[in-house]
C-alpha positions as CSV (number, residue, x, y, z in Angstrom):
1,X,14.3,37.2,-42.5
2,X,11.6,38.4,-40.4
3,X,12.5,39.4,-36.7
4,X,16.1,40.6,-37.7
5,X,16.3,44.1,-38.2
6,X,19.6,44.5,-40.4
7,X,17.6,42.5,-43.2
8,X,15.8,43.8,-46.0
9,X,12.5,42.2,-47.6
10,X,15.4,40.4,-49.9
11,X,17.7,39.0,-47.6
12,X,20.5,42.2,-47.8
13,X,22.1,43.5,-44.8
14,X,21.1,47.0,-44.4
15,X,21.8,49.8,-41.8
16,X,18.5,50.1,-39.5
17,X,16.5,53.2,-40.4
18,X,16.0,55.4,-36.9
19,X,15.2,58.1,-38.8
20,X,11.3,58.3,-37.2
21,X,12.3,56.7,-33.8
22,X,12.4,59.9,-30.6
23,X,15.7,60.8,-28.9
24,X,15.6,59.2,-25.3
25,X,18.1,58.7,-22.8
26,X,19.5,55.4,-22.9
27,X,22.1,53.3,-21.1
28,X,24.1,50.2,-21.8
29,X,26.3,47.4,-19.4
30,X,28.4,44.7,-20.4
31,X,30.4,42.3,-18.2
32,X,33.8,40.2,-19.6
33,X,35.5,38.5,-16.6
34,X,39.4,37.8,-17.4
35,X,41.0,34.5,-15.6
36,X,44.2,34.1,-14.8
37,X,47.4,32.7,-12.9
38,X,47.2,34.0,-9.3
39,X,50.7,35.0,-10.1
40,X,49.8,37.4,-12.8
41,X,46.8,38.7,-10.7
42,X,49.3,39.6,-8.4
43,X,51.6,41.0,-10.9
44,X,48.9,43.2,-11.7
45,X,47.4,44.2,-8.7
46,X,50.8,45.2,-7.4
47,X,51.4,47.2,-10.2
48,X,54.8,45.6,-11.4
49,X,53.7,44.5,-14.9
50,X,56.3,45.0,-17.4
51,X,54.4,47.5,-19.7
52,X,52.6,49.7,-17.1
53,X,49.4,49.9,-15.0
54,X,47.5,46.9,-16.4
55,X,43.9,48.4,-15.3
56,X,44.7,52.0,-15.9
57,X,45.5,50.9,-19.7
58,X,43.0,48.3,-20.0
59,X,39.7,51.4,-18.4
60,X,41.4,53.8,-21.3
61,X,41.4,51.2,-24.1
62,X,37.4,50.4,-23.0
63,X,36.8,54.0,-23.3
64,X,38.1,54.5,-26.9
65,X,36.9,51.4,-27.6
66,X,33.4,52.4,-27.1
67,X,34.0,55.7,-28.8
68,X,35.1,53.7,-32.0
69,X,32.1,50.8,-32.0
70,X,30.7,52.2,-35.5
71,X,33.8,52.0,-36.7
72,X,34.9,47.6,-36.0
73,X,30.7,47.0,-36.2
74,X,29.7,47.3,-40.0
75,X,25.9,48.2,-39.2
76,X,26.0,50.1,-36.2
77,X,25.4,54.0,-36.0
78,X,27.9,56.2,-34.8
79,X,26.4,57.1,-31.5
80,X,26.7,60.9,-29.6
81,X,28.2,59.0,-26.4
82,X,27.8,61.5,-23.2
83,X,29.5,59.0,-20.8
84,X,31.9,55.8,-20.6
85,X,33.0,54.0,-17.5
86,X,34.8,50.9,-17.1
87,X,35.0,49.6,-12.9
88,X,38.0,46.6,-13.5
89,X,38.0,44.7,-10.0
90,X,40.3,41.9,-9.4
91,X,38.7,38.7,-7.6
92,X,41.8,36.5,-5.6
93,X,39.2,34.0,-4.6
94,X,38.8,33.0,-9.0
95,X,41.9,34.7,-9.9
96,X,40.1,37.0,-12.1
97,X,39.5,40.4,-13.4
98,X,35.6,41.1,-13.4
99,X,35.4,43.8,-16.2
100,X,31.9,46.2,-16.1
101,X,31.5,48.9,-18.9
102,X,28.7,51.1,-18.9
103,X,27.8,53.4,-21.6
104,X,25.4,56.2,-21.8
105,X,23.9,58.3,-24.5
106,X,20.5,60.7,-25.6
107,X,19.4,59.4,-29.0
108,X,17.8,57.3,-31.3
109,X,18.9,53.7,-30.9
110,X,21.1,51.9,-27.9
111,X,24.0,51.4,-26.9
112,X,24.2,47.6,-26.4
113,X,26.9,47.1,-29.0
114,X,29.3,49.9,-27.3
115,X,28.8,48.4,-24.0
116,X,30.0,44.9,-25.4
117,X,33.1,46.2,-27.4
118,X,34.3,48.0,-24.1
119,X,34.1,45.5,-21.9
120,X,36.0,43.0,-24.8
121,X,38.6,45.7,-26.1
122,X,39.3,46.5,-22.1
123,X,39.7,42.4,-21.7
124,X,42.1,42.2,-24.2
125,X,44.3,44.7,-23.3
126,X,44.6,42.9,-19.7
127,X,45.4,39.7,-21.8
128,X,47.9,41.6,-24.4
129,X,49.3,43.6,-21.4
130,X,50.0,40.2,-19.5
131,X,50.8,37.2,-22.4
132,X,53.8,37.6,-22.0
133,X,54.1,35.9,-18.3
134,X,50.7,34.2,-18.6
135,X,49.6,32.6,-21.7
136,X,46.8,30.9,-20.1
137,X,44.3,33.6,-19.2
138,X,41.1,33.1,-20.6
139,X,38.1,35.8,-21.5
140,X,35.4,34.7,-20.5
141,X,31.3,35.6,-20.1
142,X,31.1,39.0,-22.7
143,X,27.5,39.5,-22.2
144,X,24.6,42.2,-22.1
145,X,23.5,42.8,-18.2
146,X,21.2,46.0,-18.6
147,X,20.4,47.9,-20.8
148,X,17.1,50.9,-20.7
149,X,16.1,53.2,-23.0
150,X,14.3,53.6,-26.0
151,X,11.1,51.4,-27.4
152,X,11.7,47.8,-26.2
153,X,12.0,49.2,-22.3
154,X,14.6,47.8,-19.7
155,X,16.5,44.6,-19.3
156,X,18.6,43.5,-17.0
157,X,20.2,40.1,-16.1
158,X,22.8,39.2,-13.2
């Protein structure tokens, strides 16, 4: 299993040992995009959705999302997060709600994974808030696009 980190010498999954690794400031952003009926974008961005403010619910569920990462993500270490944001900007030209979570912490290993799982939990809250008067929306692009901090250095793609 070389190359894969939450393998042992055996082939067992095993919690990564960051034991020896510094404490260094790292940072974390994820993308998920949300496409939809311009009707429900509308809906949405006029604030007339049935159960409430569709972005302010969808930033919060991001948030605590991120906070509970080590908790959905059986290998991952519960991380001392210092900062959570979620921007949710509608786009009328794709009918779409571009989702950007950023996640920020001082420790031992990344924060790649709480990044991903805010940007998805935050996407499915716009879809659970909405099914009912769209069925067709459709998450798309959950993906890594920067992350710094820590051993392997920065990466960023658009």
């Amino acid at each position: 299993m070389s190359g894969f980190t939450h393998f042992d010498a055996a082939g067992n999954a095993t919690m990564v040992d960051v034991s020896a690794k510094p404490a260094t400031d790292r940072i974390a952003s994820a993308r998920a995009r949300v496409l939809m009926q311009a009707e429900t974008l509308a809906m949405i961005q006029a604030g007339t959705a049935k159960k409430g403010d569709v972005l302010g619910v969808a930033r919060l569920a991001g948030i605590m999302g991120a906070k509970r990462t080590a908790d959905l993500i059986p290998l991952c270490h519960p991380l001392p997060i210092t900062a959570v944001t979620l921007d949710l900007t509608p786009d009328a030209a794709d009918n779409a709600i571009d989702i950007l979570a950023t996640v920020r912490t001082t420790g031992q290993t990344g924060v790649e994974m709480e990044a991903l799982t805010a940007a998805s939990i935050a996407a499915l809250t716009v879809y659970d808030m909405c099914k009912a008067v769209d069925r067709s929306m459709r998450i798309d692009g959950l993906r890594v696009v920067h992350k710094a901090g820590g051993k392997s250095g920065e990466f960023s793609q658009p």
